[in-house]
N, C-alpha and C positions, 0 to 999 in steps of 0.2 A: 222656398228658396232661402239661402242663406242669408239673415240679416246683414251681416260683416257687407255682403255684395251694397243694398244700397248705401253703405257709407262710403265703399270708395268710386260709386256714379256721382254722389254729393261731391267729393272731393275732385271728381276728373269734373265736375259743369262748373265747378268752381275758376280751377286752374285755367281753364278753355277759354273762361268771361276773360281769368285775366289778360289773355290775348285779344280778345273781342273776339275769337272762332264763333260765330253764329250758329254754324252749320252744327258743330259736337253738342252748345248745352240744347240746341233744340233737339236735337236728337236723343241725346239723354233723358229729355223731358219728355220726351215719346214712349221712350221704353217705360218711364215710371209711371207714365198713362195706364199705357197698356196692356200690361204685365198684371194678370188674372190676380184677382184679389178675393176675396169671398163675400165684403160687403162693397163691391168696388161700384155697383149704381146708386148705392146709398150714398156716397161720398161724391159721385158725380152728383149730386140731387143741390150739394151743399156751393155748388159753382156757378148755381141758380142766380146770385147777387150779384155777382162780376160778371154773368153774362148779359147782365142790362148794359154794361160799358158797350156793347156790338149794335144795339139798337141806334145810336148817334152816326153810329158808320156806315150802318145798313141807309138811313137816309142821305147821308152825303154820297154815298155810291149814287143812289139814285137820282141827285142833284147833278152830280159828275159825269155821269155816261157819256157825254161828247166829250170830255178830256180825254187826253190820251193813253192807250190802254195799259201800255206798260207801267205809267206813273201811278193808275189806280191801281195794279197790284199789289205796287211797292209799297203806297199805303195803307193798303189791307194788310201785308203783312206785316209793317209796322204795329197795327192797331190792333190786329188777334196775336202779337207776342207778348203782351204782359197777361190775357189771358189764358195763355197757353201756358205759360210759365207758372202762374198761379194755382191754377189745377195741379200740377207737377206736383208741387208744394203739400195740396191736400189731395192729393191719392198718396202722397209721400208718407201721409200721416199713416193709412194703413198697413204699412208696410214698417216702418219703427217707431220704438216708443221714443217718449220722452229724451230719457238721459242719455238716449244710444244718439239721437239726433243733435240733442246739444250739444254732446262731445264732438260730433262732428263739425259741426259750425265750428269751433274752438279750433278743430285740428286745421281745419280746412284755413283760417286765419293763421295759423303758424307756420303751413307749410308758403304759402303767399306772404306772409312774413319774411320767410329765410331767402325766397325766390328774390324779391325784391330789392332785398341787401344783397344777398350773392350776384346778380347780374351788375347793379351798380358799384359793386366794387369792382367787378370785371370791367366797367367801361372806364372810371374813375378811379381805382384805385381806392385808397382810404382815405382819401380826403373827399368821398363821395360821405362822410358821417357828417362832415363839416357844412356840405351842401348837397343837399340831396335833390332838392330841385333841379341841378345843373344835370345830375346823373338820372333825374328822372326822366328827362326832355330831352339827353345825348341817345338815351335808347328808344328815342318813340313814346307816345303817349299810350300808353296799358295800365292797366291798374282792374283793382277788383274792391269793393268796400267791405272783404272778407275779414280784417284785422279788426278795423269798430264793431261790427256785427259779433266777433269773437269776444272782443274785448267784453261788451255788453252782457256775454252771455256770462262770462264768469262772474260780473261787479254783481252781475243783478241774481245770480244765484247765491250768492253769498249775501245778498241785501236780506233773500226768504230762506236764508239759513237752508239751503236744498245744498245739498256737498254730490260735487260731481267728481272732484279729484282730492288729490292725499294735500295738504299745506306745501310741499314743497314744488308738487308740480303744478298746483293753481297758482304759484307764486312766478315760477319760470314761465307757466303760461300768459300771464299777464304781463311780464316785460318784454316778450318776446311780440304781442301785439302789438303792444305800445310802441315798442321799435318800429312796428311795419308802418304803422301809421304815420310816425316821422318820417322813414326813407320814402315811402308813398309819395309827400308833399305835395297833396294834393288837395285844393281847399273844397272840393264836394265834400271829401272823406272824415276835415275835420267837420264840417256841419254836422254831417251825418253822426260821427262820435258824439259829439254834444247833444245833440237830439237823445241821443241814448243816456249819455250822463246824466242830464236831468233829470231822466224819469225814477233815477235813486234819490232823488229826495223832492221827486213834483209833487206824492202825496202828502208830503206833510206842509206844503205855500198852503196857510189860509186864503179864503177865498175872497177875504176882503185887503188880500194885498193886492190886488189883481188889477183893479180899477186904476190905483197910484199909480204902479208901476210901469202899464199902457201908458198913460195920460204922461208921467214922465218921458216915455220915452216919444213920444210922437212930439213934445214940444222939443228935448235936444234937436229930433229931425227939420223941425220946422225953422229952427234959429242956428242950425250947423250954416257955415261957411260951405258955400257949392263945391270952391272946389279945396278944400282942407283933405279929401282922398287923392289928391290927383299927385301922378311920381312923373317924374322925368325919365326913370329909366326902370326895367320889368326885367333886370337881370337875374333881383334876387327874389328866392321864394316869401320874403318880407314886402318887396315893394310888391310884386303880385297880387297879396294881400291887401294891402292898402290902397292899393289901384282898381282892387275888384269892382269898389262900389260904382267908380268913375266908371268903368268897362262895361258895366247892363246899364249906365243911365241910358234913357230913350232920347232920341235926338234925330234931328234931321241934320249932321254934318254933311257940311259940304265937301272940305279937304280930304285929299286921301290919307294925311297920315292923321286924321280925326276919324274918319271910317277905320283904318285898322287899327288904330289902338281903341276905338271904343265900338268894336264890329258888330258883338252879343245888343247892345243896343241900338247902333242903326239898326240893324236886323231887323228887331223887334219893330221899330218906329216902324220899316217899309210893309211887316207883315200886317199890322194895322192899319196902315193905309192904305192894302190890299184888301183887308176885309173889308173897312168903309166902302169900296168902291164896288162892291159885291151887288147882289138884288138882293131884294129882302128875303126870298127862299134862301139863296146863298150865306144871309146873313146869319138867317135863323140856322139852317142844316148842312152850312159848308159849302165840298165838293170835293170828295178826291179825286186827285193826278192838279188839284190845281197848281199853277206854279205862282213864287211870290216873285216881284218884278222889283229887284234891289237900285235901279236906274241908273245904273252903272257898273261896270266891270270889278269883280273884286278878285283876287287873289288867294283861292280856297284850299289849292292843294298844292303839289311843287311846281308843277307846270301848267296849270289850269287857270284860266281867270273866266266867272261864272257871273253872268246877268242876271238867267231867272235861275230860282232856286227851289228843288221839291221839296225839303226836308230844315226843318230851324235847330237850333242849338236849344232854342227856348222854347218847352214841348208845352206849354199855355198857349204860345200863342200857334204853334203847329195846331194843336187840336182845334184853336179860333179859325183856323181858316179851312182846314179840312171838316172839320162836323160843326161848324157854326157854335154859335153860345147854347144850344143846345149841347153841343158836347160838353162844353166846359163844366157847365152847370150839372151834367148826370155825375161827372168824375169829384165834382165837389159835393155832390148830395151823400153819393158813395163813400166818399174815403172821411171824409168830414161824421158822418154817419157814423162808420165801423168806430172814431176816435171816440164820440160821445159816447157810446153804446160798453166799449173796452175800460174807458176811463172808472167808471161805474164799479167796473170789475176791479180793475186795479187799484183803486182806494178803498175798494171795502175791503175794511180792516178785519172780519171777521172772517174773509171768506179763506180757503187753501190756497197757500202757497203758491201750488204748480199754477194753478188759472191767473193767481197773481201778476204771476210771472212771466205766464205766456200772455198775458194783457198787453205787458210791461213791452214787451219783444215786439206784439203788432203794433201797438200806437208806435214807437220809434221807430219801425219799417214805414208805415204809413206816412208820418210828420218827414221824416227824409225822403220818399221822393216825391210829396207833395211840395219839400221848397226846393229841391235839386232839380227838380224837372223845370223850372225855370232856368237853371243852370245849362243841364247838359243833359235834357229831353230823355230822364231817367223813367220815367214808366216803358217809353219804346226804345231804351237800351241794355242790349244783351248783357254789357258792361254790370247790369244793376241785377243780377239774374239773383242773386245770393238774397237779396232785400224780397225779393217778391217770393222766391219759392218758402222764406221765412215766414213770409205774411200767408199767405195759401198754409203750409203746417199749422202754424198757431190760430190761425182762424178755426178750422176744423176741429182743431183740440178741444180750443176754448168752449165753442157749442157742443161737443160730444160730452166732455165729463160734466159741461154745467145741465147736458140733459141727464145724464144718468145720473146726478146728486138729485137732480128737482123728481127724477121718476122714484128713487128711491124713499126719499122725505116722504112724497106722496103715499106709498104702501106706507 
């Protein structure tokens, strides 16, 4: 089949997140399943590790059978889409190489780029440059983390001297991410950027900064002022910012307008104090369909106000009460794991390039939505679809070419 085709399935499961359409990038991720490959059970072989994530589910299923059955669907198929998605990623591998895939991801952030400006100037005008928050949130909340992902792939190809494009279009391609990522004004997305940024100059932090720099920073936290983040008004994409940290503190507010301005955090507090209240199987193994019990009325959609709740914004403590600290603990051995195991790769200084690079690319997929999924329960969001079928590609790569260098050395 024509290569060309999978880059524009890349580009349409892109565009689709940017909607949240569930229904297209899963489907997309079906075709790139299942679509005959020559070593295609050899690369299933390699989906061995991610498919321990289903073990934690498989037991809270069984903890949940009296819940309600529609609820555990819902969270089964929350919990097999970042699986699903992942796989996509590496069957993805055998179907393009390398630089045919990178360019994509790049294309895939510029086309989501230009979408992003073009609609918000349609809602806004040009003063939608001026504040892009205002025009983010006049058109609904979409987005896709295709411009950082993009951005990363350029900075960090040019970091291993690997040339994907001519100087003048890696130069327009990188201001044109850069753009999307402003108009985006989205603070998952800068995290996410930054996660990436760094990793162009983490190999070179000696390792005895490390200690300091920890130890400094947990004492600022310990001797900040509580509430030195707290705004009076969340108009602009600055106070937002600054209000974030206010916004996930945990708390048991009483007031309503203390529940909705800091709701990510009541949340959290009620989903904890749903788990406490669990038996200790429930502790240890969850329960899907369970619902969390917010103890009062809140205001979640335009016309809705919802007591209990199936689903959190903050997919830690989602995964705490659906598969117990068992789950939490398999997803932190896992991702935690791949970062140690990559990091190894990415700083050795002697090793190629490409592996470098695709190191480079899973640890920042990983570290993003290992902290975003606090945010906005980015492992069981379609929204994140670009981030995971990145980590599934580069996973697979990474252990293919580092088996066939270590097979070769060996002859």
């Amino acid at each position: 089949m024509n290569k060309q085709l999978y880059t524009i399935i890349l580009l349409v499961m892109v565009v689709a997140s940017y909607f949240h359409i569930q229904a297209i990038v899963l489907a997309l991720a079906a075709v790139i399943i299942f679509m005959p490959v020559k070593n295609h059970f050899a690369a299933i072989k390699v989906i061995r590790l991610f498919g321990i994530l289903m073990i934690p589910v498989l037991l809270g299923l069984i903890i949940g059978l009296s819940n309600d059955s529609y609820l555990i669907l819902k969270d089964l198929y929350y919990f097999t889409m970042p699986v699903f998605i992942i796989l996509s990623g590496i069957l993805l591998a055998c179907h393009m190489d390398i630089g045919q895939f990178l360019k994509a991801l790049v294309y895939a952030g510029v086309v989501t780029s230009i979408m992003v400006t073009a609609i918000s100037v349609s809602y806004m005008g040009f003063g939608a440059f001026l504040d892009p928050y205002a025009a983010h949130y006049a058109m609904g909340i979409v987005g896709t983390p295709g411009p950082p992902v993009a951005l990363a792939c350029l900075l960090l190809t040019r970091k291993f001297n690997i040339r994907l494009f001519g100087t003048f279009w890696f130069n327009a391609f990188v201001a044109i991410n850069a753009l999307g990522i402003y108009m985006f004004a989205s603070r998952s997305y800068i995290i996410i950027a930054i996660c990436f940024l760094l990793l162009l100059v983490a190999d070179r932090i000696k390792k005895a900064w490390i200690i300091p720099v920890v130890a400094a920073v947990a004492m600022l936290y310990v001797i900040m002022p509580a509430d030195l983040f707290k705004t009076n008004s969340s108009s602009t994409f600055t106070d937002k910012i600054i209000g974030s940290f206010g916004e996930i503190t945990i708390g048991n507010y009483n007031s309503e307008q203390d529940i909705n301005l800091r709701y990510r955090g009541y949340e959290t507090f009620m989903a904890l104090n749903s788990y406490a209240e669990g038996t200790q199987a429930q502790m240890l193994f969850g329960g899907l369909g369970k619902l969390v019990d917010l103890k009062t009325f809140v205001r979640l959609g335009e016309d809705a106000d919802f007591r209990y709740i199936p689903v959190l914004h903050n997919g830690w403590m989602y995964l705490l009460v659906k598969t117990g600290i068992t789950g939490v603990l398999t997803y932190l051995f896992i991702f935690f794991g791949l970062v140690v195991t990559n990091w190894r790769k990415y700083t050795d200084m002697a090793g190629r390039p490409i592996i470098r690079l695709l190191a480079a690319l899973n640890i920042g997929c990983i570290i993003s939505l290992l902290i975003t999924n606090y945010i906005v329960t980015s492992f069981f969001n379609v929204e994140m679809a670009v981030l995971m079928v990145t980590l599934g590609y580069s996973f697979y790569y990474i252990n293919y070419l580092s088996a066939i260098l270590n097979h070769n050395y060996e002859r």
